[in-house]
C-alpha positions, -999 to +999 in steps of 0.1 A: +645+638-556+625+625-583+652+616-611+672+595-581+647+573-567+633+570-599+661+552-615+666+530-578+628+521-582+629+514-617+663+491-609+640+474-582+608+466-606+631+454-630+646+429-607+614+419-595+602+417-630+631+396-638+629+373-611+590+367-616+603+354-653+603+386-677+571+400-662+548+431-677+552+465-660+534+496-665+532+533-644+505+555-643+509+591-643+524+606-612+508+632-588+533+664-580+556+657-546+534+664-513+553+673-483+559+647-458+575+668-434+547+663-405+564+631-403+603+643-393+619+638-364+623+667-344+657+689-350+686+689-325+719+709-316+757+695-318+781+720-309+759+749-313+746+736-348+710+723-357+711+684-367+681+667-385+661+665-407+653+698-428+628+687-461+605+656-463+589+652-502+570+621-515+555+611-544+528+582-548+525+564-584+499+539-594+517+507-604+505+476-623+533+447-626+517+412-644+481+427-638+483+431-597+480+466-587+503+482-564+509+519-549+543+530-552+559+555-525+589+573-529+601+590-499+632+618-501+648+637-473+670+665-470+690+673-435+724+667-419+731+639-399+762+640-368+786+613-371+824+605-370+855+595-393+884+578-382+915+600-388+935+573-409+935+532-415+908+510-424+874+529-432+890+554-427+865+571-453+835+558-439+813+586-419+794+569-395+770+570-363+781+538-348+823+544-345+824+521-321+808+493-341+824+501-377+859+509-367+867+485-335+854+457-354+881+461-384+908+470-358+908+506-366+915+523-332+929+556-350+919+585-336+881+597-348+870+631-355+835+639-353+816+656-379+782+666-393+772+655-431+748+664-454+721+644-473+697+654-499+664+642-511+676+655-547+707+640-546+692+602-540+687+603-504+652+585-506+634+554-494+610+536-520+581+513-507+560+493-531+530+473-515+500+457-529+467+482-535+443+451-517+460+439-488+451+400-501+481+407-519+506+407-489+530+380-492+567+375-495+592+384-523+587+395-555+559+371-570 
């Protein structure tokens, strides 16, 4: 999980860094992942199959961007997830838990097969939340 959200949280900072005019970012040392999983959803069955959410990992890193200090939360989660696919046409490749919203609205009315995917924490399936250590901070966008 960590190599993933790292590189989609460092891609974040940076644009935030950018768009604040070049600013100066540093990380503190991070803590070892804690489990998160008191916080799942609770598992349930699709044809016979368990569907959920398996693993919940997160990490917390002390962040300092232009001298404001912020906390850093990156959130991964393994499980499976029930969806559909339409059988051929437009988005055809798309797997999805809204078929009625993704394919009617493209015209697709091809048959759909239902399905159940995977996701991994270690594979970038992850959440990151940066937020201001003193809550004076709070304010919209990056600056």
């Amino acid at each position: 999980m960590h190599r993933a959200v790292t590189r989609m949280a460092a891609a974040a900072m940076v644009a935030c860094a950018t768009a604040a005019g070049g600013a100066r970012l540093t990380h503190a040392q991070s803590a070892a992942p804690a489990s998160c999983d008191q916080f799942m959803t609770p598992r349930y069955q699709v044809n016979g199959k368990a569907v959920g959410q398996e693993r919940c990992q997160m990490i917390e890193h002390a962040v300092t961007l232009d001298g404001k200090k912020y906390r850093r939360l990156d959130i991964g989660i393994t499980g499976t997830i029930e969806g559909h696919t339409a059988s051929e046409g437009v988005r055809s490749a798309y797997f999805t838990t809204a078929p009625e919203f993704v394919f009617t609205q493209v015209g697709n009315t091809s048959k759909l097969r239902q399905g159940i995917g995977r996701y991994e924490a270690d594979r970038g399936s992850a959440i990151m939340l940066l937020y201001p250590e003193e809550s004076a901070g709070w304010k919209a966008g990056c600056g």
